[in-house]
Structure formats: C-alpha cells, structure tokens
C-alpha positions as CSV (number, residue, x, y, z in Angstrom):
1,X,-119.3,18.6,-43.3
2,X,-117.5,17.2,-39.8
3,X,-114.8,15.5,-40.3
4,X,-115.9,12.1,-39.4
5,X,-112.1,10.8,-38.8
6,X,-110.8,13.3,-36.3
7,X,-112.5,11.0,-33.4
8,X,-110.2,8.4,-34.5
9,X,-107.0,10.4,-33.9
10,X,-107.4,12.3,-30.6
11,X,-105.1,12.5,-27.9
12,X,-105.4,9.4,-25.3
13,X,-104.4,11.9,-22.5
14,X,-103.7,9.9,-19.5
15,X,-103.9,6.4,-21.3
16,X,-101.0,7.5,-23.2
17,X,-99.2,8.8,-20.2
18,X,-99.9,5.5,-18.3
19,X,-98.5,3.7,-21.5
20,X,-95.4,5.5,-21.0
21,X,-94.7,4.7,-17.6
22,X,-95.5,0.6,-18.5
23,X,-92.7,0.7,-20.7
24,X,-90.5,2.8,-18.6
25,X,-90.8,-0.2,-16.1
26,X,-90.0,-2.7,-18.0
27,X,-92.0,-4.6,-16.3
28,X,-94.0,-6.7,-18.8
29,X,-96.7,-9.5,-16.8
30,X,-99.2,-7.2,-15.2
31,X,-101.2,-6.4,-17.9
32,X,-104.2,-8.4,-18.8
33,X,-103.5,-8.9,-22.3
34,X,-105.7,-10.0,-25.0
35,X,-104.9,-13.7,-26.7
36,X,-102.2,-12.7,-29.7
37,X,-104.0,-14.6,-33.2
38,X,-103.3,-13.5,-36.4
39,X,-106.5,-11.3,-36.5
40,X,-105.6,-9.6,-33.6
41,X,-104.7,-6.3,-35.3
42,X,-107.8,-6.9,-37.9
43,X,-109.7,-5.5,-35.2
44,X,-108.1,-1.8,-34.9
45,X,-110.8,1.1,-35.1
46,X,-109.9,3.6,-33.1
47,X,-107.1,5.1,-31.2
48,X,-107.6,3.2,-28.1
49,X,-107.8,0.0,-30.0
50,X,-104.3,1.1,-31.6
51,X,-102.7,1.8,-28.1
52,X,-104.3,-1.9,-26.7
53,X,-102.8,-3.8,-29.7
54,X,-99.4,-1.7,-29.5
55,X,-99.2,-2.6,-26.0
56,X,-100.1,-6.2,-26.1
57,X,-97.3,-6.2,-28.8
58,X,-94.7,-4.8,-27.0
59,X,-95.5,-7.2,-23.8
60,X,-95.7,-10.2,-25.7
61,X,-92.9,-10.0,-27.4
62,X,-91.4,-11.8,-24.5
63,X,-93.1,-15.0,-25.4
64,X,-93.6,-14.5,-29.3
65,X,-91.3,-14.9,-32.2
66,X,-89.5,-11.2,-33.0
67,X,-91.3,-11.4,-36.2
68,X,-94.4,-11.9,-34.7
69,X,-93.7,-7.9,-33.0
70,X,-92.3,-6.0,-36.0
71,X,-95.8,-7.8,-38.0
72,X,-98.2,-6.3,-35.2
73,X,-97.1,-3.1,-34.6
74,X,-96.3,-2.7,-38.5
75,X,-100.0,-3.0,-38.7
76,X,-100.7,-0.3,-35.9
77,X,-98.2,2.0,-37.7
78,X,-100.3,0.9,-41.5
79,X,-103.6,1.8,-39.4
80,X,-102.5,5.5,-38.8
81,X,-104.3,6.0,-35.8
82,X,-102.2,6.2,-33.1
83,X,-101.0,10.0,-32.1
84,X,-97.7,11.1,-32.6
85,X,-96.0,10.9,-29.3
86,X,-97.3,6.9,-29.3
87,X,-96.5,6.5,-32.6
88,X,-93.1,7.5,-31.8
89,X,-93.9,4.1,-29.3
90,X,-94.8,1.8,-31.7
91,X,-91.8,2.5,-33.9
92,X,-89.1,2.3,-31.3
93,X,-90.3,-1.1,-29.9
94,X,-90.2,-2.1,-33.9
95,X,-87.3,-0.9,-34.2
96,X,-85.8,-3.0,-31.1
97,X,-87.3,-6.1,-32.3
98,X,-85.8,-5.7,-36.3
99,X,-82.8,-5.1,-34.2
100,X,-82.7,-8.8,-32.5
101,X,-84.1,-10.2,-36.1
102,X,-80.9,-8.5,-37.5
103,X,-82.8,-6.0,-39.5
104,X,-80.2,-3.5,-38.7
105,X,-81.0,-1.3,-41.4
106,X,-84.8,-1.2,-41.2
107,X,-83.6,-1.1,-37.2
108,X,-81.6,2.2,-37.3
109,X,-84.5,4.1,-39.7
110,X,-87.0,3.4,-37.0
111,X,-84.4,4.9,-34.3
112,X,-83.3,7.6,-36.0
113,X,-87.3,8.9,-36.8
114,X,-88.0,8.6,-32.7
115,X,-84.7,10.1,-31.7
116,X,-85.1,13.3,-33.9
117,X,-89.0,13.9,-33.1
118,X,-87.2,14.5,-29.4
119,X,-89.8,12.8,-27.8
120,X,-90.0,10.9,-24.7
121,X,-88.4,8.0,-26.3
122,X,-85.5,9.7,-27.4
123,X,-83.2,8.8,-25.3
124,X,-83.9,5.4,-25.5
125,X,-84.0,5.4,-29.7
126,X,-80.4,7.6,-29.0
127,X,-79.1,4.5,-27.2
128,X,-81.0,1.9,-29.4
129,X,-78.6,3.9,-32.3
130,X,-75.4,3.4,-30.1
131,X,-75.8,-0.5,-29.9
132,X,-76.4,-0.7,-34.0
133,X,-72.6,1.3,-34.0
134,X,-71.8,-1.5,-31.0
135,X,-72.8,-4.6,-33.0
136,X,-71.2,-3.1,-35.9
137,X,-68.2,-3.5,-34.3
138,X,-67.6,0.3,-34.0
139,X,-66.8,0.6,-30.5
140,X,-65.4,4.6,-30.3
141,X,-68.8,6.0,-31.9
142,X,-70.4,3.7,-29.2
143,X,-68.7,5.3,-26.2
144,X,-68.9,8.4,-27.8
145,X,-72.6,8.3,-28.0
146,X,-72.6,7.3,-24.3
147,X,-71.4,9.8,-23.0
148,X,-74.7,12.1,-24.1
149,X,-77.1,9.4,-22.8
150,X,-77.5,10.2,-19.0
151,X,-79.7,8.0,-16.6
152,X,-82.7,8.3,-19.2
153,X,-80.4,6.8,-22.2
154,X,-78.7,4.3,-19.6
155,X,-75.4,5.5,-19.9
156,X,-73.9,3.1,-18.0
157,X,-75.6,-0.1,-19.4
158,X,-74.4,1.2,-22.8
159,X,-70.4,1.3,-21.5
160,X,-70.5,-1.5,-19.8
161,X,-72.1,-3.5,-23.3
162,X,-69.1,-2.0,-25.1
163,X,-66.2,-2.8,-22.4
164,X,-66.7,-6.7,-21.8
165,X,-66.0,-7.3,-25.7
166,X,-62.8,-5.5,-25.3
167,X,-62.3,-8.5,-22.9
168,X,-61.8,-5.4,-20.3
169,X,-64.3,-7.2,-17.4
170,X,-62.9,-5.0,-14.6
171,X,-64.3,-1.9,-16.5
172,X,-67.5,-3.4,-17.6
173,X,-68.2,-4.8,-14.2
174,X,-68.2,-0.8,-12.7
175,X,-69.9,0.2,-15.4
176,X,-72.8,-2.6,-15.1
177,X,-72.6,-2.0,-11.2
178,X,-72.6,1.9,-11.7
179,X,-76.4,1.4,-14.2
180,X,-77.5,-1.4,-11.4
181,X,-77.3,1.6,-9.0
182,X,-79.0,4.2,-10.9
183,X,-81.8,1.7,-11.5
184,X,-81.9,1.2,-8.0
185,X,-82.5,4.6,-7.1
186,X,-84.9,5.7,-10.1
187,X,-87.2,2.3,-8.5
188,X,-87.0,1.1,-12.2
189,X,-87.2,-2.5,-11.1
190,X,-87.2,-4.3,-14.8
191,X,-83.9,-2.0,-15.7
192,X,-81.9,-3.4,-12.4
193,X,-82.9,-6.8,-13.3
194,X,-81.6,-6.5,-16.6
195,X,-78.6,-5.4,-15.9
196,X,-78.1,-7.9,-13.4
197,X,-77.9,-10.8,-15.7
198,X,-75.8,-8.3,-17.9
199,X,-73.4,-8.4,-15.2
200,X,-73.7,-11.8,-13.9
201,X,-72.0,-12.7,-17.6
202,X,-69.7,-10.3,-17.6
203,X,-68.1,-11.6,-13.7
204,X,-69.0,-14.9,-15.5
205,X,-65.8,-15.2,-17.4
206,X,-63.4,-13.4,-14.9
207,X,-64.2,-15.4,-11.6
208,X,-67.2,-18.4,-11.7
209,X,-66.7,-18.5,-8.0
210,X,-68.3,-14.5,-8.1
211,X,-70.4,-15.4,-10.6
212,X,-72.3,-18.0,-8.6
213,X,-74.1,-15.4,-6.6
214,X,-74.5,-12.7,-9.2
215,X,-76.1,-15.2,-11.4
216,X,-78.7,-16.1,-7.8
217,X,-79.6,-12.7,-8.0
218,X,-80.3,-12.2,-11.7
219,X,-82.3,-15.4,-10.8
220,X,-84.6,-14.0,-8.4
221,X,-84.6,-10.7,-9.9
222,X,-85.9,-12.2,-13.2
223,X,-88.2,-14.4,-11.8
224,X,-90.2,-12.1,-10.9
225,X,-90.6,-10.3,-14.4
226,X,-90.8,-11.5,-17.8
227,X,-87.8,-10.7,-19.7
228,X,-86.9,-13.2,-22.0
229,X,-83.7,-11.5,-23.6
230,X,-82.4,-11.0,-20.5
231,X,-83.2,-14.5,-19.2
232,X,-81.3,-15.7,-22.3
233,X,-78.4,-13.5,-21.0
234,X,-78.4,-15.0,-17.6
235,X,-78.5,-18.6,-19.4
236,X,-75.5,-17.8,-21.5
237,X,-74.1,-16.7,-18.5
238,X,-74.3,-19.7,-16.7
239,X,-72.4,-21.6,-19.5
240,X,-69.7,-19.3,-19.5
241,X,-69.4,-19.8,-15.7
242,X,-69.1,-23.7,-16.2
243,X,-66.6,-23.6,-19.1
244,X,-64.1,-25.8,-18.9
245,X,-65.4,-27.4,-15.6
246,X,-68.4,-29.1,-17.0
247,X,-68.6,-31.6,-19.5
248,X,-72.1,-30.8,-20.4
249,X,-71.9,-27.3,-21.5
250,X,-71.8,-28.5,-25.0
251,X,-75.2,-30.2,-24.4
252,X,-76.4,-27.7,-22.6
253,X,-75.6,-24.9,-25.3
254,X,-78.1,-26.9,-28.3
255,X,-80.7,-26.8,-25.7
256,X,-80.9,-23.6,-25.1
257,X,-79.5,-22.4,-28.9
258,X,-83.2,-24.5,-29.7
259,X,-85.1,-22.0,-27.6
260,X,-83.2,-18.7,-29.0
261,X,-84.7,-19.8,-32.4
262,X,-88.0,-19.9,-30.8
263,X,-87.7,-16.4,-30.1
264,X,-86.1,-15.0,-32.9
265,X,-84.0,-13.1,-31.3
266,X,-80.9,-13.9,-33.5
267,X,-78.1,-11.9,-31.1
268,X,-78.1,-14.4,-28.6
269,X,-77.6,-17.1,-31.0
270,X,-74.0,-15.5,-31.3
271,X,-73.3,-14.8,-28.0
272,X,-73.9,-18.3,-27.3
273,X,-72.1,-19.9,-29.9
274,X,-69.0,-17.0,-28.3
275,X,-69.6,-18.7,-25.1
276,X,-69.0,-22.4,-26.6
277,X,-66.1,-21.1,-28.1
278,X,-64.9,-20.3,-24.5
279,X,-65.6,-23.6,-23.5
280,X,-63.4,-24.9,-26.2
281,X,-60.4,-22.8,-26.3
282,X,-59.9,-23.2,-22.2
283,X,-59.9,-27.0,-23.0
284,X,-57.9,-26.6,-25.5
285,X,-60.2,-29.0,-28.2
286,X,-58.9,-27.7,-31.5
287,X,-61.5,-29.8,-34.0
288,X,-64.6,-28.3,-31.7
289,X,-63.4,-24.6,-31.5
290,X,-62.6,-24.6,-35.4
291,X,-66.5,-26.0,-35.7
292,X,-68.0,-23.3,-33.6
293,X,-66.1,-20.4,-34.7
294,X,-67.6,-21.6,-38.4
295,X,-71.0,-21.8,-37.3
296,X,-70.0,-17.8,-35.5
297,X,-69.0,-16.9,-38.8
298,X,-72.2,-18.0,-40.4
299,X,-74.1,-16.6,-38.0
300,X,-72.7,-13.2,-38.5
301,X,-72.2,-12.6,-41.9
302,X,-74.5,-9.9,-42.3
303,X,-71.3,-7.9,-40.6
304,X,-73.5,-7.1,-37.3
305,X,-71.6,-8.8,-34.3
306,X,-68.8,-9.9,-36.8
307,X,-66.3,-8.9,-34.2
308,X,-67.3,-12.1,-32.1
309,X,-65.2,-14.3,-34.6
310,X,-62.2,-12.0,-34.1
311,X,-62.7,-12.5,-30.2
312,X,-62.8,-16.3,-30.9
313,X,-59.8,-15.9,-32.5
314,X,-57.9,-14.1,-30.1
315,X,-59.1,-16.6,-26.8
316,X,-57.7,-19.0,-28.8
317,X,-54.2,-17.5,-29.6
318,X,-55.1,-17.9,-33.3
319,X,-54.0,-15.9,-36.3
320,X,-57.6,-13.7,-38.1
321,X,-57.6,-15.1,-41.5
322,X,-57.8,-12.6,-44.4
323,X,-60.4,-11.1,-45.6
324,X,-61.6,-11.1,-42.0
325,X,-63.8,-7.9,-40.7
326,X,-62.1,-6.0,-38.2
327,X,-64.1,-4.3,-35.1
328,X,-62.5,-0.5,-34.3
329,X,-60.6,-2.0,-30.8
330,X,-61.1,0.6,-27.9
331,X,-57.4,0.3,-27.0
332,X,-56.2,-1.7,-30.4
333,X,-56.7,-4.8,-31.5
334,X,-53.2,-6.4,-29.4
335,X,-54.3,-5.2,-26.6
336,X,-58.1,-6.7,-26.5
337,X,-56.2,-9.8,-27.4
338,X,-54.0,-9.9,-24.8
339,X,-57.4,-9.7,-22.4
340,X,-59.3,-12.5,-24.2
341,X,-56.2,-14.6,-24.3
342,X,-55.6,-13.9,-20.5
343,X,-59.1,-14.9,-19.3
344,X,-58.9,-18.4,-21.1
345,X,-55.1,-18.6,-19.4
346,X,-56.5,-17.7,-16.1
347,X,-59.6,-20.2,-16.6
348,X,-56.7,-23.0,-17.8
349,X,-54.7,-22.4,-14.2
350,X,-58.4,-22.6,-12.2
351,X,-59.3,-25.7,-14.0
352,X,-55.9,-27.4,-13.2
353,X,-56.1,-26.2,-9.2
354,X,-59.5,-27.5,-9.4
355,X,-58.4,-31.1,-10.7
C-alpha cells in the first residue's frame, strides 16, 4: 500500500533554502504574512503549510507577545511535518523566544538539540547557549564559548554583550564596533542594525555627548526594519544617556516598562529597571535607588540576570547583602566595581559642569 503520508514530509528544496536566507537577514517586514488568530496553526496540512506558519511566527514575533511565538511554532513542531533541517528552524526561534519569557531551561534544551544536529543553525543555537551562561551570570564560560563562534555565531556581538556588564565600555565598544563591521561586509543589514543600538547603550553610559549620534544611527538603521528587541535596546539607551540630566527619565522609564510587558520579552524589563538605577545613583536619591534595586531583585529571582542587582550595588557604592547571588566577574568582582562606581563618578562631575 503507498504510503499516503510521505507527500506530507518531503523536502521544500529551494523554499527551505529561501527560508534560510529570510532569517539570516534579519530583516523581518517584507513578507506578506498571513493575519496571526488563534486558528492560525489549525490550518497546517502539509509541509509547505508548516514552513508558512513557522515563518509568519518567527516574523511576527516582533509585534506579538513572546508567548504568542513559543505557542505557534510549538504547534508546527506537535504537527511533525516540517523536515529536519527546518525543524531545526522552528526550534531555535522557540528556543529564543522561551529565552526572552525566561524559560531558560526549556530555552537551552531547544539550543542544545539544534546545535548538536550541526545544522545550518548551529552556530547561532551555539551562541544562543553562550548568552543562557551570560544571563546566568557566568561570564568566563561566555567568553570562552566566543571564541569558537566566528562571523556565523557573531563572535563579536557575544563579547561585546559580556564586556559592558563588567562595566568595561572601552572593550565592549571595540567589540560591538568590530561585529558592526563584519555585518557590514557580510551585507547582513538587520545584524548591523542590531548591533548598533547594542552599541549606542553601551557609549550611552560612558559619554551621552557620543551617544547622541550612535543612538541617530540605530535610529535610522532601525527604522527601516522591524526589530522590536532591538528597538527596546535603543530606548533603554536613550534613558541611560539622559540620566541624571533629565528629570523625566523616571516617567519616561513606566512608559516604555508598559510596552516591554506588551511584548513579553521579560530581559528588557531588567535592563531597564538597571538603567533607572543609573539615573538614581548619579543623583544620588537614596529612597528611589533602594525602590528600584527591589523591583531588580524581583524581577530576577529566577537567578537569570541576577547579576544586575550586584551592578546596582556597586554604581551605588553599596555593600551586596548576604545571601546575595554572585556573577563569576571577568577580572573579579573589586575590579567591575571600581568601573560601575567610576561611570556614575564620571556622570556626577558632567552633571555638575553642566549646571
């Protein structure tokens, strides 16, 4: 008898190639994509269906709720029809967005599967597995892990994520500069805006005056895509820039802390409330900084991005309290105080010339 489900499996050939290079872009708004309801995936039949719904997921994403992503392409992954090399798609775009819900667990599974099938994803599932030891505050297995990446893992992106918490903006401002490059050259046009607004944050704490026109040109360079992470970034970014100048960054910060709940994507959340804390300790306003570093706390209890309380801490010259998680310091934990505490110092003498 003929197997009457092999038609549902068979390679996609050139679709899946083309699906490849989409996502290799980053470059999310030119597709025509298919209104998201939740019967979307109801609607899966065949393989092409599968590959449609898995893209549409993974483009969306940038306008939907996290949760909203995993529950798609879960259903894709449920459905069994997709081949193994887009498979390996599905689950590494799943993987990112349990990573921004905090599913860290279910986050690193889904990485680990696509980075051992050595498929075209690998790389990227191999970096994907160096930010979980990044957010988990393990900062040597990080580097380490860079240094295996290349251009295809974004080697340079990864070190220059790892070097801004150490409070060492110098090194994180090659690094980001060095990945811009690369970008550049490989005409992967999403990837250079990205790491644009990376950098724009980084210059952000060590010189607003700089960070004026990186932040213009993470502007225009994200204008022109849809990449709402990164948009976040370059929001956060801003707010770091203006600390201690304006009196609005406080305002400013629950706006845009509304919008990150919107999206679910539950990083930035902490990397804002890391910003505010900035804000606070350059001004010096003890009741405020000792209300955000709780809600910073709360928000990273699960352990992932823990280390942000500890760099709250140290801008603000303040004892850790016991019991607190401690982050495996690139260069010790003194020394990546020493930084912190220098760039509020440095913000405190600008903010004085500038009165």
């Amino acid at each position: 008898m003929e197997d009457l489900e092999a038609p549902r499996r068979i390679s996609l050939g050139r679709l899946a190639d083309a699906a490849f290079q989409y996502v290799g872009d980053s470059i999310w708004e030119p597709l025509a994509l298919p209104v998201a309801d939740d019967t979307s995936s109801g609607g899966v039949q065949t393989a092409a269906d599968a590959l449609v719904e898995t893209l549409s997921a993974i483009a969306r994403r940038q306008h939907e709720h996290r949760e909203r992503t995993v529950s798609r392409l879960s259903a894709v992954l449920a459905s069994e029809l997709l081949p193994d090399d887009l498979v390996e798609l599905a689950t590494y775009y799943m993987a990112k967005a349990q990573r921004d819900l905090g599913l860290t667990d279910d986050s690193r599974r889904g990485m680990q599967r696509v980075a051992s099938a050595d498929g075209r994803l690998a790389s990227a599932a191999r970096r994907g597995l160096a930010h979980l030891s990044r957010l988990s505050g393990d900062f040597p297995t990080a580097v380490e892990a860079a240094g295996r990446l290349g251009w295809e893992g974004r080697h340079h992106r990864v070190l220059g994520d790892v070097s801004w918490v150490q409070g060492d903006m110098e090194r994180a401002e090659a690094a980001y500069l060095a990945a811009r490059s690369e970008a550049e050259e490989h005409g992967v046009v999403g990837e250079t805006a990205m790491v644009q607004a990376h950098l724009a944050f980084t210059v952000a704490f060590a010189d607003p005056l700089q960070a004026d026109d990186e932040l213009d040109l993470s502007d225009r360079l994200l204008s022109r895509h849809s990449l709402r992470s990164s948009e976040m970034t370059g929001r956060i970014a801003a707010l770091v820039r203006d600390a201690g100048f304006a009196a609005d960054v406080p305002d400013r910060s629950a706006v845009l802390l509304a919008e990150i709940g919107v999206s679910g994507i539950s990083y930035a959340a902490a990397k804002l409330q890391l910003a505010l804390c900035f804000h606070h300790a350059v001004l010096d306003a003890q009741d405020d900084l000792v209300n955000t570093i709780t809600r910073l706390r709360e928000l990273t209890q699960s352990g992932d991005y823990a280390y942000y309380v500890e760099i709250a801490h140290f801008m603000a010259g303040l004892p850790l309290p016991e019991h607190t998680a401690r982050a495996r310091w690139i260069d010790g934990e003194r020394q990546t105080r020493e930084r912190w505490r220098h760039l509020v110092e440095i913000r405190r003498s600008r903010l004085g010339t500038a009165r």
